[in-house]
C-alpha positions as CSV (number, residue, x, y, z in Angstrom):
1,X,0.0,0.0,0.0
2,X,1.1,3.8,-0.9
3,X,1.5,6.0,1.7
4,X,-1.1,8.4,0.4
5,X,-3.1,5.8,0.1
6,X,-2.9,5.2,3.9
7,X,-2.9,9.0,4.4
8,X,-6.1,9.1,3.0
9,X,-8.0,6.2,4.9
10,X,-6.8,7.4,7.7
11,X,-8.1,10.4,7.3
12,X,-11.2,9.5,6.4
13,X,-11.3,7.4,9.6
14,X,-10.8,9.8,12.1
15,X,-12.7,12.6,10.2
16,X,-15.8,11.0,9.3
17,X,-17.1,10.1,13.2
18,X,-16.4,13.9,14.1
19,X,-19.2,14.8,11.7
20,X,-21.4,12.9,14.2
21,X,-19.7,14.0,17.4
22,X,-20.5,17.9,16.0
23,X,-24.2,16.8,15.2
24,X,-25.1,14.6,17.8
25,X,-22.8,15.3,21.1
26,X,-25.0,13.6,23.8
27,X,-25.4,10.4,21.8
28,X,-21.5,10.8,20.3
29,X,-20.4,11.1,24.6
30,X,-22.5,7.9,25.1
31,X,-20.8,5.9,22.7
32,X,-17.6,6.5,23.9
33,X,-18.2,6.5,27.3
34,X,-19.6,2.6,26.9
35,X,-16.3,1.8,24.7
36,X,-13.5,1.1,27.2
37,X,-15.7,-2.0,29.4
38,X,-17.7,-3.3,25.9
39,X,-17.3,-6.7,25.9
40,X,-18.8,-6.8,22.1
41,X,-15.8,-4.5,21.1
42,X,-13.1,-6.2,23.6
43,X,-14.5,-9.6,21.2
44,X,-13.6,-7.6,18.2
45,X,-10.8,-5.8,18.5
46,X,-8.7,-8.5,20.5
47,X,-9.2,-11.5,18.1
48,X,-8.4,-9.2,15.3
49,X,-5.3,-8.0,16.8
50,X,-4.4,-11.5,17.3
51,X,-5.3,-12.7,14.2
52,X,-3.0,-9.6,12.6
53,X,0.0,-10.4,14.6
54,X,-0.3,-14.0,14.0
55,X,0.0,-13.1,10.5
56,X,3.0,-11.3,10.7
57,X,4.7,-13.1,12.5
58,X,4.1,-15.5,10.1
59,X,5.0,-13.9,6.8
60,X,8.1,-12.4,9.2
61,X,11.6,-13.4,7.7
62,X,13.8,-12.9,10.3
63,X,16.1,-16.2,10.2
64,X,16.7,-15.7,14.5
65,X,13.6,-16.8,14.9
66,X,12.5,-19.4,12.3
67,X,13.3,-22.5,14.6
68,X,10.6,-20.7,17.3
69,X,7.9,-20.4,14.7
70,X,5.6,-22.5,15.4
71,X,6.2,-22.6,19.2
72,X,5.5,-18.5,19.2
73,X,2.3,-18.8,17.0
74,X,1.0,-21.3,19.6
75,X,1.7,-19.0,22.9
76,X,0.4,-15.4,21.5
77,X,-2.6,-17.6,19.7
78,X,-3.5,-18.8,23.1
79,X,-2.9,-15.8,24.9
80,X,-4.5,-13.3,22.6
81,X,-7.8,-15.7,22.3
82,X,-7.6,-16.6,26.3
83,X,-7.6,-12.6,26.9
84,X,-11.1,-12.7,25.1
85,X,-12.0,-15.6,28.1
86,X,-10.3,-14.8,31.2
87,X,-9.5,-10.9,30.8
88,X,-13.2,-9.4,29.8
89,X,-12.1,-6.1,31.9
90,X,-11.3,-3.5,29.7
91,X,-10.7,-5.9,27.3
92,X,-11.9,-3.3,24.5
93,X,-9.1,-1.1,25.5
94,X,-6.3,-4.2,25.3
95,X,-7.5,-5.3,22.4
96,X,-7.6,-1.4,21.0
97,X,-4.2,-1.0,21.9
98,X,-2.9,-4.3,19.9
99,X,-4.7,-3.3,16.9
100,X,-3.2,0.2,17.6
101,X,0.2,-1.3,18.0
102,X,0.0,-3.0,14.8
103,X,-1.1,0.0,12.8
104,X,1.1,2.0,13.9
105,X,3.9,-0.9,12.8
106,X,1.9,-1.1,9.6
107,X,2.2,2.9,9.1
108,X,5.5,3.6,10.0
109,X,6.9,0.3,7.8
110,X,4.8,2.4,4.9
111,X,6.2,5.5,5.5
112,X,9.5,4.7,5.8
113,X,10.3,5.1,2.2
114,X,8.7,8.3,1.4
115,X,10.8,11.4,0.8
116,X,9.3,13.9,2.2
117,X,8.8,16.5,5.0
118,X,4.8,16.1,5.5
119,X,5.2,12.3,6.0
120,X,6.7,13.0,9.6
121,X,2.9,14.2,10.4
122,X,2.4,10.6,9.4
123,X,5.1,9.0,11.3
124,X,5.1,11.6,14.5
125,X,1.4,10.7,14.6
126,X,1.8,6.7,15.1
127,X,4.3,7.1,17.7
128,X,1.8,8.9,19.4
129,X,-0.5,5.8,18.7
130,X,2.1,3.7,20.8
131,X,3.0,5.8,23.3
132,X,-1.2,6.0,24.2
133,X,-1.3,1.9,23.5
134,X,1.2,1.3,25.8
135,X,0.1,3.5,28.6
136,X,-3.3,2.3,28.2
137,X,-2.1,-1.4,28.2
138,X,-0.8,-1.2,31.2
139,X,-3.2,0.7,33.0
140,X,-6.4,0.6,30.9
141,X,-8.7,2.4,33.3
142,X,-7.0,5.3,32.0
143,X,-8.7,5.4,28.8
144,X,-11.8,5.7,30.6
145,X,-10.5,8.4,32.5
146,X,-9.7,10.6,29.5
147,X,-12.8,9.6,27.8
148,X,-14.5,11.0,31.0
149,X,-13.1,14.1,30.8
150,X,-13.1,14.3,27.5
151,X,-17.4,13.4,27.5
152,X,-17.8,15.7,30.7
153,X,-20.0,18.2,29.0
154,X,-21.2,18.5,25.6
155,X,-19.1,21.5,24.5
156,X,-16.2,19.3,25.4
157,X,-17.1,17.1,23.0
158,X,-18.0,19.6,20.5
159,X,-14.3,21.4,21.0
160,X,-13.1,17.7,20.6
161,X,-14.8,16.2,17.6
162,X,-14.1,20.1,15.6
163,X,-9.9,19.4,16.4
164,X,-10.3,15.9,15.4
165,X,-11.8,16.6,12.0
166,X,-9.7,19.4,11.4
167,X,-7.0,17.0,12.3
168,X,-8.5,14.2,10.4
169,X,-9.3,16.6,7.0
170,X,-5.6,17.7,7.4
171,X,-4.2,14.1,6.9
172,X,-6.5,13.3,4.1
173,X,-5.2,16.8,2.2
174,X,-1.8,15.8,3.1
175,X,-2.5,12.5,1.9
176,X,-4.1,13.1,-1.7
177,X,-1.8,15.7,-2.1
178,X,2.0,16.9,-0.7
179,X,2.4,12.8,0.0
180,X,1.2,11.6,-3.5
181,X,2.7,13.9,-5.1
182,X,6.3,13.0,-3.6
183,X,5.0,9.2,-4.5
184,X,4.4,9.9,-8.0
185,X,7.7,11.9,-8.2
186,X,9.7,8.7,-7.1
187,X,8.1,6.3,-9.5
188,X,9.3,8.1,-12.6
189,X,12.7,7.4,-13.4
């Protein structure tokens, strides 16, 4: 995948809930107050970020490890689908913060080849994504804390959702244009 392609989902991701956070606060404040002790997401998000690190470390190539293969796949399989059975609190934040982890490896591996400036918006953006995944890994109820404050009244979440478009629309600019355009520049020869 292109980094402007990325750029652009991305975008598009964080923009496009904003619209409803603007519109609908109350119900927007609701949602994510709910998210970080959901069971139904926690049963999502966790078997998906096993399932995605499963498949890296399959298709990895790193020779150190080859002869602990199969013995690795077996021990994160069981402890990424035994999180879903005997770790159901805040499992939607765990299981975010895998999924999180794993973008973040997925968008800085993308960016890595990508000359120029406006990318680091790209790559200063997923280390931000680990720094929250890890500090919410090991202390999850934190998540809900922030959400808290963050959902405490509704022109919080107004103020919120109107940075996190503008945010959002800024990536998706970035993406369809400064980063594709240094893309298209390093395909012609």
């Amino acid at each position: 995948m292109k980094l402007w392609h990325l750029a652009t989902l991305l975008g598009l991701a964080v923009a496009l809930p904003q619209i409803y956070g603007l519109l609908k606060p109350g119900a927007f404040g609701d949602a994510l107050r709910k998210f970080p002790r959901s069971e139904a997401w926690g049963l999502i998000l966790m078997p998906l970020g096993t399932v995605w690190f499963l498949w890296n470390l399959r298709t990895d190539d790193i020779a150190d490890f080859d002869a602990f293969k199969p013995i690795l796949f077996i021990g994160f399989a069981v402890v990424g689908f035994g999180a879903c059975v005997f770790v159901r609190d805040f499992l939607a934040v765990r299981g975010w913060a895998v999924v999180v982890l794993l973008l973040a490896k997925f968008t800085l591996d993308t960016a890595r080849w990508v000359d120029t400036p406006w990318r680091l918006v790209i790559v200063v953006w997923a280390y931000l994504w680990v720094v929250l995944a890890l500090w919410f890994t090991i202390s999850p109820w934190r998540m809900r804390d922030l959400i808290g404050f963050l959902t405490a009244s509704e022109q919080r979440i107004r103020i919120g959702s109107a940075a996190r478009l503008a945010f959002g629309l800024l990536v998706l600019l970035l993406g369809l244009t400064a980063i594709r355009q240094a893309e298209l520049q390093a395909a012609i020869p």
